[in-house]
C-alpha positions in Angstrom: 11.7 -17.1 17.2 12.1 -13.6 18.6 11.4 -10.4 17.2 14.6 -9.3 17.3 15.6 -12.0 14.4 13.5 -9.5 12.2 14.2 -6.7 10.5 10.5 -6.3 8.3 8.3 -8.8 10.7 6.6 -8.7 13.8 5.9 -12.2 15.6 2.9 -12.6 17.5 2.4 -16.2 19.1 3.1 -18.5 16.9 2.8 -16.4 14.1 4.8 -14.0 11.8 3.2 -11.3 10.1 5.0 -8.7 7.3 3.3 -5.6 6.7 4.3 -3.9 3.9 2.5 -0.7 3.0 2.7 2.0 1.6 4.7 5.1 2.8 1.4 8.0 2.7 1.6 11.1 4.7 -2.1 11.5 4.6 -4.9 9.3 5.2 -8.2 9.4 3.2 -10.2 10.8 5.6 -7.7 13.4 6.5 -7.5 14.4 2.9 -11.6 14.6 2.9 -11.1 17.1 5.4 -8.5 19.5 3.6 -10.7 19.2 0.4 -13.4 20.4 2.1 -11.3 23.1 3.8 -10.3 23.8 0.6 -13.5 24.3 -1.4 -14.8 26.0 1.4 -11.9 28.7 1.0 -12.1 28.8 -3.1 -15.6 29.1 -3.3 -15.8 32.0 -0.9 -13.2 33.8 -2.9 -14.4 32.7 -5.8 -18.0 34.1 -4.9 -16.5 37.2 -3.5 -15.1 38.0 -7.3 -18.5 36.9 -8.7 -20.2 39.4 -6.4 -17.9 42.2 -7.6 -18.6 41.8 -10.8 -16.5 38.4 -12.4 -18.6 36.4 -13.2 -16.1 34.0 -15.1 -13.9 33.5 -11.3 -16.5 31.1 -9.9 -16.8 28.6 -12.8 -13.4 28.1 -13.3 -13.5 27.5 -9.1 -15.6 25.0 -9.4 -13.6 23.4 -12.6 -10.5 23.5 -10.5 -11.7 21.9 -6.9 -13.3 19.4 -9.7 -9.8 18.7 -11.1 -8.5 18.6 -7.5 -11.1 16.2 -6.1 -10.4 14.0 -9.2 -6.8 13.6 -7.9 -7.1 13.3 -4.5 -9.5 10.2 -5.3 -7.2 8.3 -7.6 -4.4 9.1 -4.4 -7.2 8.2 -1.6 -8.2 5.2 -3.5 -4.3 3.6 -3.3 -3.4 5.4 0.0 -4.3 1.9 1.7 -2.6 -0.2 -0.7 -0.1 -2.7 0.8 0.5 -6.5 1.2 0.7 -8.7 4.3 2.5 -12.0 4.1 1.9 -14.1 7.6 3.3 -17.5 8.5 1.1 -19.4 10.5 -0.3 -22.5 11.6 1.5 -24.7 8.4 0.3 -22.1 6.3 2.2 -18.9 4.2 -0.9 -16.4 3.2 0.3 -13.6 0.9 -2.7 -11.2 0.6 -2.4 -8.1 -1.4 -4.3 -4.9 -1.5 -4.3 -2.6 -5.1 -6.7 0.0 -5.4 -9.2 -1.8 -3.6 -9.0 -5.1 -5.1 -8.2 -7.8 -2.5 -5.9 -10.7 -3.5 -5.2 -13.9 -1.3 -3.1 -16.8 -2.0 -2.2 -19.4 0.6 1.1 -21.3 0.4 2.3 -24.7 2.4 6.1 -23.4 3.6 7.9 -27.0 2.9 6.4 -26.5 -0.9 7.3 -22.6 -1.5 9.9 -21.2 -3.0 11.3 -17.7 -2.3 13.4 -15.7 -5.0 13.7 -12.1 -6.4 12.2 -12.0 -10.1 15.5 -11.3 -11.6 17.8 -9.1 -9.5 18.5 -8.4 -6.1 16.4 -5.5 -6.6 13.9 -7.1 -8.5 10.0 -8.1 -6.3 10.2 -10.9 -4.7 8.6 -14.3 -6.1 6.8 -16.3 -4.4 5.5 -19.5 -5.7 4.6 -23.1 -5.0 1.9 -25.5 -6.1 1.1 -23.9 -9.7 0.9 -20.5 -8.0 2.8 -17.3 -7.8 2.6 -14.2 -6.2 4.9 -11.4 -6.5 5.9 -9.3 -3.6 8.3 -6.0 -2.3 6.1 -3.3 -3.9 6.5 -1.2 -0.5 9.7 -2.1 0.4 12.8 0.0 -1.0 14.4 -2.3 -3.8 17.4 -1.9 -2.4 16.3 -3.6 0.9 14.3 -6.6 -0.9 16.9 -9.2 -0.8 17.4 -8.6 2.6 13.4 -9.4 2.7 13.8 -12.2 0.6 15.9 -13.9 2.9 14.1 -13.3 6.2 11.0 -14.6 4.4 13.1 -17.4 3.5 14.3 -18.0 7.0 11.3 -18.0 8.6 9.5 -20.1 6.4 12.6 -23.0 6.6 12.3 -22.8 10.5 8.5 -23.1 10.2 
């Protein structure tokens, strides 16, 4: 099958891979960077005040980068969520990623079965032999059907 079948996927050899992550304008480590930056900045204001005689500036400083380090962990820590769904070699492997838990369940495509959870704009079920995985976190709901059938296709073709 050619790449140009698929909207979401990308086929490599035998294989078709969906990547589905999330939409983050900043990675991780570029965040560690700007929070450094940015206690570097409020502390040396923040000492600055203290030095001229406020002493209260530089607690609530450091209460505030505390706050704001807080945050940017719970964002850094699902920055890298997403969910890969690959056919290959008789096999359908949905593996999902959620705040660094790591989930992987492995399919056989004659056996699965494909189908939003209720709507079109539902996630997308997918489930065979006692098993289910839901799917389309990443993906706008709007655009999840249109996932749901290329999935669909490519495993019937399989």
């Amino acid at each position: 099958m050619s790449n140009s079948v698929f909207r979401f996927a990308t086929v490599s050899g035998q294989g078709i891979h969906w990547f589905l992550r999330r939409n983050c304008s900043v990675t991780p480590s570029q965040l560690g960077w700007l929070y450094a930056s940015l206690c570097l900045v409020s502390l040396a204001i923040a000492t600055g005040f203290w030095l001229h005689g406020a002493p209260l500036v530089l607690p609530f400083a450091w209460l505030e980068l505390a706050a704001v380090g807080i945050a940017f962990l719970v964002y850094a820590r699902h920055a890298t969520d997403g969910e890969m769904i690959e056919l290959q070699a008789g096999r359908l492997i949905v593996e999902l990623e959620n705040g660094g838990r790591h989930e992987r369940t492995e399919f056989l495509p004659h056996q699965v079965r494909i189908e939003p959870e209720v709507s079109d704009r539902s996630l997308i079920e997918v489930s065979g032999q006692g098993r289910s995985v839901k799917v389309g976190r990443y993906v706008r709901p709007e655009l999840r059907a249109a996932l749901a059938r290329e999935i669909r296709m490519a495993v019937r073709n399989a």
